[in-house]
MIBALUM-219747 format. One record per residue (C-alpha): residue number from 1; residue in one letter; x, y, z. Coordinates in steps of 0.1 Angstrom, whole numbers, plus 2048, in hexadecimal, padded with zeros to 3 digits. Each point is the difference from the previous one (the first is absolute). Layout:
MIBALUM-219747
+-----+------+-----+-----+-----+
:  nr : rest :  xx :  yy :  zz :
+-----+------+-----+-----+-----+
: NUM :    A :   X :   Y :   Z :
...
+-----+------+-----+-----+-----+
END
This chain:
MIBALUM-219747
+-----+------+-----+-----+-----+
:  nr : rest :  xx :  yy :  zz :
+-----+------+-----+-----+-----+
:   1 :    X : 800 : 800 : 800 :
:   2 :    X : 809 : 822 : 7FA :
:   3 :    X : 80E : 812 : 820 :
:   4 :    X : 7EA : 81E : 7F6 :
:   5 :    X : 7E1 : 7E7 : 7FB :
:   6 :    X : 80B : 7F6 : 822 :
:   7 :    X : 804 : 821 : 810 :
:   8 :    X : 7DD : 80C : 7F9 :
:   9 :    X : 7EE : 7DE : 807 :
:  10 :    X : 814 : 802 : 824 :
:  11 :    X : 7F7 : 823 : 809 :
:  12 :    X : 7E0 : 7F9 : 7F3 :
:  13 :    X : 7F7 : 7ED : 81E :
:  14 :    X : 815 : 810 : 817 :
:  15 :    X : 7EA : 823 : 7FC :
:  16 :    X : 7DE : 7EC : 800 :
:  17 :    X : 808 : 7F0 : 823 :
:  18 :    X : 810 : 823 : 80A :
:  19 :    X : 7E2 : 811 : 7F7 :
:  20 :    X : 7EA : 7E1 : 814 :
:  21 :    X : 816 : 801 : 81F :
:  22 :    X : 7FC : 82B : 805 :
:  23 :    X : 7DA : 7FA : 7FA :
:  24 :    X : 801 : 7E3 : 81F :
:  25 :    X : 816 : 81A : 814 :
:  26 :    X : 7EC : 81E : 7FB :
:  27 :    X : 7DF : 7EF : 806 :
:  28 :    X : 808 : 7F2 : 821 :
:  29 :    X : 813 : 823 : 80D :
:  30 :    X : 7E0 : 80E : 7F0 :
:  31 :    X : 7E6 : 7EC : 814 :
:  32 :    X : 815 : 808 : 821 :
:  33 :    X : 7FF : 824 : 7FA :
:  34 :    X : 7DB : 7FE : 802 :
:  35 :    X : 807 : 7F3 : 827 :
:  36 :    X : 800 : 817 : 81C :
:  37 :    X : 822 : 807 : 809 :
:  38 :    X : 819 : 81E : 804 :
:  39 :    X : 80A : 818 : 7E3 :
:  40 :    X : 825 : 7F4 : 805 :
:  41 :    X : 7F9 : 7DC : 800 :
:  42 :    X : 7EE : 807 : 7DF :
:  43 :    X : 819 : 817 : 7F0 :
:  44 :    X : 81C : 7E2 : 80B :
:  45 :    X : 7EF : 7E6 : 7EE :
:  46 :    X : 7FB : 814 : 7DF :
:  47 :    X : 822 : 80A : 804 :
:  48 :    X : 809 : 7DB : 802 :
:  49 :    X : 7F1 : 7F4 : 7DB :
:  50 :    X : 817 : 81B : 7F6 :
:  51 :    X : 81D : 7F3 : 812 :
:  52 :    X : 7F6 : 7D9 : 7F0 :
:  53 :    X : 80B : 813 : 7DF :
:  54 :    X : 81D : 812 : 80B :
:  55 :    X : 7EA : 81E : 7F8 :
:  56 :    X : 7FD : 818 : 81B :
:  57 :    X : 81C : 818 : 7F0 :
:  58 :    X : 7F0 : 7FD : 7E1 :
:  59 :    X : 7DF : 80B : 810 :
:  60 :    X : 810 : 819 : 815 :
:  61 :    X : 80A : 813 : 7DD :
:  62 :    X : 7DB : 802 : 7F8 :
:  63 :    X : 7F2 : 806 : 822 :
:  64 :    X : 802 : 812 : 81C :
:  65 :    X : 7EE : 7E9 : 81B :
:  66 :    X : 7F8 : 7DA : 7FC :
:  67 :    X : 7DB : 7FD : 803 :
:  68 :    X : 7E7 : 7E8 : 7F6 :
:  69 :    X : 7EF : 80D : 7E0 :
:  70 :    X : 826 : 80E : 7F1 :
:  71 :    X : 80F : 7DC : 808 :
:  72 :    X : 7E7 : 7ED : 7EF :
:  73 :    X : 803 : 81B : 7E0 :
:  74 :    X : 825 : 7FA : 801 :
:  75 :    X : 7FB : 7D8 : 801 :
:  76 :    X : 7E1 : 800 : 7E7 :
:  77 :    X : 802 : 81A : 7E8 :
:  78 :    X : 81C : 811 : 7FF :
:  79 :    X : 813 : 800 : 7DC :
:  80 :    X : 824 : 80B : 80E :
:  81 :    X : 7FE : 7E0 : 819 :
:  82 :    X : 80D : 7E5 : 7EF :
:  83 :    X : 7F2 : 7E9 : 818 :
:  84 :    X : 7DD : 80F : 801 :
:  85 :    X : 7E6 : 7E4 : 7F3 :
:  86 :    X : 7F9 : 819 : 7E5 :
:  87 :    X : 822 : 7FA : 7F0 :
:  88 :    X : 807 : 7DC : 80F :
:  89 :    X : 7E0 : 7F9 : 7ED :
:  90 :    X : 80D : 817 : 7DD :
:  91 :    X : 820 : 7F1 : 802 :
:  92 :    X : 7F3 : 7DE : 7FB :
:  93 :    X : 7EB : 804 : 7E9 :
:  94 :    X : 81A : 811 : 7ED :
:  95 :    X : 816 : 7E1 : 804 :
:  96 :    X : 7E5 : 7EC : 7F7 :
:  97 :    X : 7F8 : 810 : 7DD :
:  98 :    X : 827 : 7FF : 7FC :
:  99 :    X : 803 : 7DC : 7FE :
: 100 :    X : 7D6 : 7FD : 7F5 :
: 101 :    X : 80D : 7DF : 7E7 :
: 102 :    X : 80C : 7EB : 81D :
: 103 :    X : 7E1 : 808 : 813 :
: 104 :    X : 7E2 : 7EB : 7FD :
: 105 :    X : 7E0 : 816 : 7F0 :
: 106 :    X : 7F4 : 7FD : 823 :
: 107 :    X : 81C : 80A : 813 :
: 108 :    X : 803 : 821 : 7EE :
: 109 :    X : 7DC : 809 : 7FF :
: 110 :    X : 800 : 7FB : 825 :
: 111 :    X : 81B : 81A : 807 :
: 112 :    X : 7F0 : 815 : 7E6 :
: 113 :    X : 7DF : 804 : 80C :
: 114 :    X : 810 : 801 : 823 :
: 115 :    X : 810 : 821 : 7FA :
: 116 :    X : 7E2 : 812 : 7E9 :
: 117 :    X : 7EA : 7F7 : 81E :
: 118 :    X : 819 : 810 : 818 :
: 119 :    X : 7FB : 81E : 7EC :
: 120 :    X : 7DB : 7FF : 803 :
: 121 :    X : 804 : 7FB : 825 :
: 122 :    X : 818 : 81C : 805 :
: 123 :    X : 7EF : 81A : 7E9 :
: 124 :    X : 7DC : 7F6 : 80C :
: 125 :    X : 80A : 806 : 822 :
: 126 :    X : 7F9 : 7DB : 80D :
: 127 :    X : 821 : 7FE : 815 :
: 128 :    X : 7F1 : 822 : 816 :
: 129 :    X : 7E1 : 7F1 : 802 :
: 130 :    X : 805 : 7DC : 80F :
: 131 :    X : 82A : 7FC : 801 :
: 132 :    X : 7FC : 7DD : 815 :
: 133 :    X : 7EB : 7F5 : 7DF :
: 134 :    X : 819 : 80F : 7EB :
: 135 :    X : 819 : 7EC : 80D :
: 136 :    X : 7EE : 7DE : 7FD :
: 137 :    X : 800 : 809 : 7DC :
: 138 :    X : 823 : 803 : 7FC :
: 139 :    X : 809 : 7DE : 813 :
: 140 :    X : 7E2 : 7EE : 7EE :
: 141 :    X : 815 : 80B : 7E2 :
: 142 :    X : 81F : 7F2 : 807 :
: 143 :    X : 7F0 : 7E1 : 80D :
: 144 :    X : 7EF : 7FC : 7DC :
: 145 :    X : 823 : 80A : 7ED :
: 146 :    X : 80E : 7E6 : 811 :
: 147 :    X : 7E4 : 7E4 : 7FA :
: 148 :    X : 801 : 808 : 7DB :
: 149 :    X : 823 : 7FF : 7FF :
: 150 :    X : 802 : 7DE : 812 :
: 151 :    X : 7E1 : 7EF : 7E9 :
: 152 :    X : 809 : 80F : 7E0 :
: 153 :    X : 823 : 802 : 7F9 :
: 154 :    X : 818 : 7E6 : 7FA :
: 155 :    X : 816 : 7FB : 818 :
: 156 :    X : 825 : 808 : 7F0 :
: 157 :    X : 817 : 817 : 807 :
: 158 :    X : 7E4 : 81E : 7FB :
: 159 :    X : 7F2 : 7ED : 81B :
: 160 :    X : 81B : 7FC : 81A :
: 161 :    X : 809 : 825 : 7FD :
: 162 :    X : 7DF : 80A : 808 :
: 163 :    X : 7FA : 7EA : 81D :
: 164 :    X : 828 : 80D : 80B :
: 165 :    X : 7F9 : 824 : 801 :
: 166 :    X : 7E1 : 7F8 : 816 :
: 167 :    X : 813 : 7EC : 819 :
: 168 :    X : 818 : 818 : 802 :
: 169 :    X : 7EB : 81F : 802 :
: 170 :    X : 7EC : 7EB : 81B :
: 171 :    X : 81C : 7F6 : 818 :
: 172 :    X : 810 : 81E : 7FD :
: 173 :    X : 7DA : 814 : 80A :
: 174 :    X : 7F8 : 7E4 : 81E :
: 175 :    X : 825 : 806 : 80E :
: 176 :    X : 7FD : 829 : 800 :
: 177 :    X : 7DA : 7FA : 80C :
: 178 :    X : 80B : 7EC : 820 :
: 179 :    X : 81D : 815 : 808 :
: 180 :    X : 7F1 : 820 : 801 :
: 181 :    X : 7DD : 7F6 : 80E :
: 182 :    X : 814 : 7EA : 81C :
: 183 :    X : 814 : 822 : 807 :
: 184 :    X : 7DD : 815 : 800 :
: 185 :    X : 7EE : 7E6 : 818 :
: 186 :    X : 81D : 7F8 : 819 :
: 187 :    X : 80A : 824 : 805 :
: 188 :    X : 7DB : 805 : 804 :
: 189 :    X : 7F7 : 7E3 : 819 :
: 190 :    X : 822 : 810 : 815 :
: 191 :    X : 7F0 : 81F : 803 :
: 192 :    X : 7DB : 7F7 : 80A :
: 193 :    X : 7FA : 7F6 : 824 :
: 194 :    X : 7FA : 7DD : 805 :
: 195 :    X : 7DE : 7FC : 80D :
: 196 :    X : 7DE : 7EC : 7FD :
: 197 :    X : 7FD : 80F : 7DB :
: 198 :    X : 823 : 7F7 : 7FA :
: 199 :    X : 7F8 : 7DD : 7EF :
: 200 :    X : 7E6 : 80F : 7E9 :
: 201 :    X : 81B : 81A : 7F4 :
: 202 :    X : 817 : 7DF : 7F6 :
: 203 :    X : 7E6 : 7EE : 7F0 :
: 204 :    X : 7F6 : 81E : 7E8 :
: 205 :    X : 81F : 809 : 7F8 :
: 206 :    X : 80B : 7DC : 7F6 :
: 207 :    X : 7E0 : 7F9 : 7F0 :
: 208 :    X : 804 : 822 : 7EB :
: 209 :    X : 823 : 7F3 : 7F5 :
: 210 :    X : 7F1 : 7E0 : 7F4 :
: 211 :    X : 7E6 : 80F : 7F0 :
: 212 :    X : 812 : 812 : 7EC :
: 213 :    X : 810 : 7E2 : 7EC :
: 214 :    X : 7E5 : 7EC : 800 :
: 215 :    X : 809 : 7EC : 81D :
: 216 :    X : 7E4 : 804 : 81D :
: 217 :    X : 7F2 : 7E3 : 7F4 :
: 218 :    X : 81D : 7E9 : 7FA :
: 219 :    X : 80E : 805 : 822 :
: 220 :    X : 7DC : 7F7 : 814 :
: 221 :    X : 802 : 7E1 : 7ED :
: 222 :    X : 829 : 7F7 : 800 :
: 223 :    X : 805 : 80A : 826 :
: 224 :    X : 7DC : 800 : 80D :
: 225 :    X : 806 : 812 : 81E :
: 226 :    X : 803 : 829 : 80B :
: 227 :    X : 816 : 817 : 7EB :
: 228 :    X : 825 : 804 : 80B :
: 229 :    X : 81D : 813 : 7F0 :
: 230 :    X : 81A : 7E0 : 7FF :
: 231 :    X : 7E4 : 7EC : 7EB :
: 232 :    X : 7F5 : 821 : 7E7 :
: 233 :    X : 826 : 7FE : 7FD :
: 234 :    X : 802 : 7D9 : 7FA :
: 235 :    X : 7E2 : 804 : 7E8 :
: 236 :    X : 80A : 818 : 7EB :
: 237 :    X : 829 : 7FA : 801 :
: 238 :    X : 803 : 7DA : 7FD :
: 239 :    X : 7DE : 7EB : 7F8 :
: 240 :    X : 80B : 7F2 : 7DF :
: 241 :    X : 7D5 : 7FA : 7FC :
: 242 :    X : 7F7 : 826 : 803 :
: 243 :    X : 801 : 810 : 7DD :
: 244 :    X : 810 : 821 : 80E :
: 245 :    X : 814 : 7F4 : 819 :
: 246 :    X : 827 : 807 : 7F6 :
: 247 :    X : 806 : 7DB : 7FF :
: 248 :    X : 7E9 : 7F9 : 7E7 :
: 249 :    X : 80A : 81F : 7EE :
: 250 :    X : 825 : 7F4 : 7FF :
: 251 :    X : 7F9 : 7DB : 7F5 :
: 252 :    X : 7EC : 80D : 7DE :
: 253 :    X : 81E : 817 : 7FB :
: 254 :    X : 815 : 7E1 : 803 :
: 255 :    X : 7EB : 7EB : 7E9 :
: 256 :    X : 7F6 : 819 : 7E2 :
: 257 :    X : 82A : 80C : 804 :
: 258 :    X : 80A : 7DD : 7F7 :
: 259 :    X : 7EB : 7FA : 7E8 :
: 260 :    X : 809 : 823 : 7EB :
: 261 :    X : 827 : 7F7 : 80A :
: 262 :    X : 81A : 80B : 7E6 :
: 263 :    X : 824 : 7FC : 800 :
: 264 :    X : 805 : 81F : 810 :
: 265 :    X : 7E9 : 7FA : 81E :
: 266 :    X : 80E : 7E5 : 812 :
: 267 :    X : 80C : 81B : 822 :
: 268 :    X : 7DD : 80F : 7FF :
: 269 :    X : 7F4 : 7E1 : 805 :
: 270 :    X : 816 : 7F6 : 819 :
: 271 :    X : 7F6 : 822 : 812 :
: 272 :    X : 7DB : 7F9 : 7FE :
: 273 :    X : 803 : 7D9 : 80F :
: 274 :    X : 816 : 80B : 81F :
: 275 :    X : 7E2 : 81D : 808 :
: 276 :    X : 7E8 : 7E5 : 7F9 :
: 277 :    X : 812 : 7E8 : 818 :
: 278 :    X : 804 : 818 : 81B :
: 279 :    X : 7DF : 808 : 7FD :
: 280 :    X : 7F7 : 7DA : 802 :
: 281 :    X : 815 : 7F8 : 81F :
: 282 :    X : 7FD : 81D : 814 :
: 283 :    X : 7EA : 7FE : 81F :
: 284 :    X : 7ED : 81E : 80C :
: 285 :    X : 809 : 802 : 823 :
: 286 :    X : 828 : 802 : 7F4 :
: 287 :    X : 7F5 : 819 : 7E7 :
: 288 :    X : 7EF : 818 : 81B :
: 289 :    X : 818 : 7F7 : 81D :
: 290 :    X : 81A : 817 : 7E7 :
: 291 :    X : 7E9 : 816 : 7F2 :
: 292 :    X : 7E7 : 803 : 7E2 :
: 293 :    X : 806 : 820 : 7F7 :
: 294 :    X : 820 : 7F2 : 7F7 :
: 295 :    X : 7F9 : 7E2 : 7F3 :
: 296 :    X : 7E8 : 811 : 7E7 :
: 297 :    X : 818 : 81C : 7FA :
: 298 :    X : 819 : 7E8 : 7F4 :
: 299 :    X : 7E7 : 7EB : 7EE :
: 300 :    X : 7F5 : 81F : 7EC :
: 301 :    X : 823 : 808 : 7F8 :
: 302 :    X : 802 : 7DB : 7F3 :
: 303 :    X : 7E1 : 802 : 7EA :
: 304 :    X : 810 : 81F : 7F2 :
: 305 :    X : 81A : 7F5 : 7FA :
: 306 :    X : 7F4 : 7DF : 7EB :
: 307 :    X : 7E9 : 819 : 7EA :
: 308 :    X : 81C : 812 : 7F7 :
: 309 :    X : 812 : 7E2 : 7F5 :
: 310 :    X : 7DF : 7F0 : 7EF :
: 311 :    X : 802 : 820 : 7EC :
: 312 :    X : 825 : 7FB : 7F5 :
: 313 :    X : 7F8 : 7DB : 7F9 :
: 314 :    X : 7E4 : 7FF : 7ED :
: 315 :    X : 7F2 : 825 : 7FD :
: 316 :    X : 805 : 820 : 7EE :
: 317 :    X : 81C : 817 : 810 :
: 318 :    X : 7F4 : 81D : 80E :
+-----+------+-----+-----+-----+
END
């Protein structure tokens, strides 16, 4: 396959599940915001879906103050925010008319109509009106771009790129996710009194976390007990049977990488099986006995480090 082929097919998929995981994020720091609470616990969660991003600077440039309404603006609409859904969701369909002959008819007319009804949405005012419903739409999107894309196309080396960028783009989301929501929540919990409300505080906090990949659900029926940080962190770090989880992530990396290998490619494998291995025979209570914000930090730095090198092995240079 062509490396330009290639390039847009991987990005492709990458800026579909960007565009999915800001719409889970924002609907869940949404829904809290409609909670009583104080104006500085709100303003600190807004200001921590920017910090997911690495986009508070960014913001900053634009903005004054973070607030509600000019945060989800920024992460919505915005045009000079490359990681808005607005331009996660033009940028793959771009990519997607790029390479539109090894696309299924399917495939492309999904992303297609995807991004003219984003402009109905945004120009009819639908987002202002009902954002939580908004937001469905964009992950009941990307769930349909990927069910096309799995029963439609064949799967060769079109397909294994587009199921890599997704694996990628998805560890790399569920690892900044935990780190920063982990931070948010513990530094939280430290500075409320402990007290007869002090469980419910845990539980919706967790529960929030969970909710906002998916997860509620698949933890009531994996641990079947009450919510606790160590098992969010278990769940969502090393369950090789939940979809998000980093584990899971990592082995489809693994398994589409090897079968797109090349002669060139042999050390980004190698890179990708050693994550995937620590991954598979780490234990959580080592993990948070020396830290997760570390752990995560240098698991980002990892991921980050194996994109680059898919991009120098198979991709187009930048």
């Amino acid at each position: 396959m062509l490396s330009r082929t290639a390039d847009h097919l991987y990005w492709m998929s990458r800026y579909i599940e960007r565009a999915a995981n800001t719409a889970r994020l924002l609907n869940v720091t949404y829904d809290t915001s409609m909670l009583p609470q104080a104006a500085r616990k709100a303003q600190k969660d807004w200001q921590g879906v920017l910090s997911i991003s690495e986009l508070v600077p960014a913001y900053l440039e634009m903005h004054d103050e973070i607030t509600r309404d000019e945060v989800l603006h920024f992460m919505v609409r915005e045009e000079r925010n490359n990681a808005s859904i607005f331009c996660c969701l033009r940028a793959a369909r771009e990519n997607a008319r790029a390479v539109r002959g090894a696309l299924t008819t399917e495939v492309w007319e999904t992303h297609n109509q995807t991004w003219l009804d984003l402009g109905r949405q945004l120009d009819g005012g639908a987002f202002e009106r009902d954002p939580a419903r908004f937001f469905e739409w964009v992950k009941d999107r990307s769930h349909l771009a990927r069910g096309v894309t799995q029963s439609t196309m064949l799967q060769d080396d079109a397909y294994h790129f587009l199921r890599l960028g997704t694996a990628l783009e998805r560890a790399d989301n569920t690892a900044r996710l935990l780190d920063v929501k982990f931070h948010a929540i513990e530094h939280d919990y430290h500075g409320s009194e402990r007290g007869a409300g002090a469980a419910h505080f845990d539980y919706y906090h967790w529960s929030t976390l969970l909710h906002s990949v998916s997860a509620f659900e698949v933890y009531r029926k994996v641990y079947r007990d009450v919510i606790t940080p160590e098992r969010v962190a278990e769940l969502l770090m090393l369950r090789p049977d939940m979809p998000r989880s980093l584990l899971a992530s990592m082995q489809e990396v693994v398994a589409n990488l090897t079968l797109v290998a090349n002669e060139q490619s042999g050390e980004t494998q190698r890179k990708a099986g050693r994550l995937l291995v620590d991954l598979r025979y780490a234990r959580i209570e080592e993990i948070l006995a020396t830290g997760l914000h570390a752990y995560l930090t240098q698991f980002l730095e990892r991921v980050n480090a194996l994109g680059a090198d898919i991009s120098r092995d198979f991709l187009v240079p930048n």
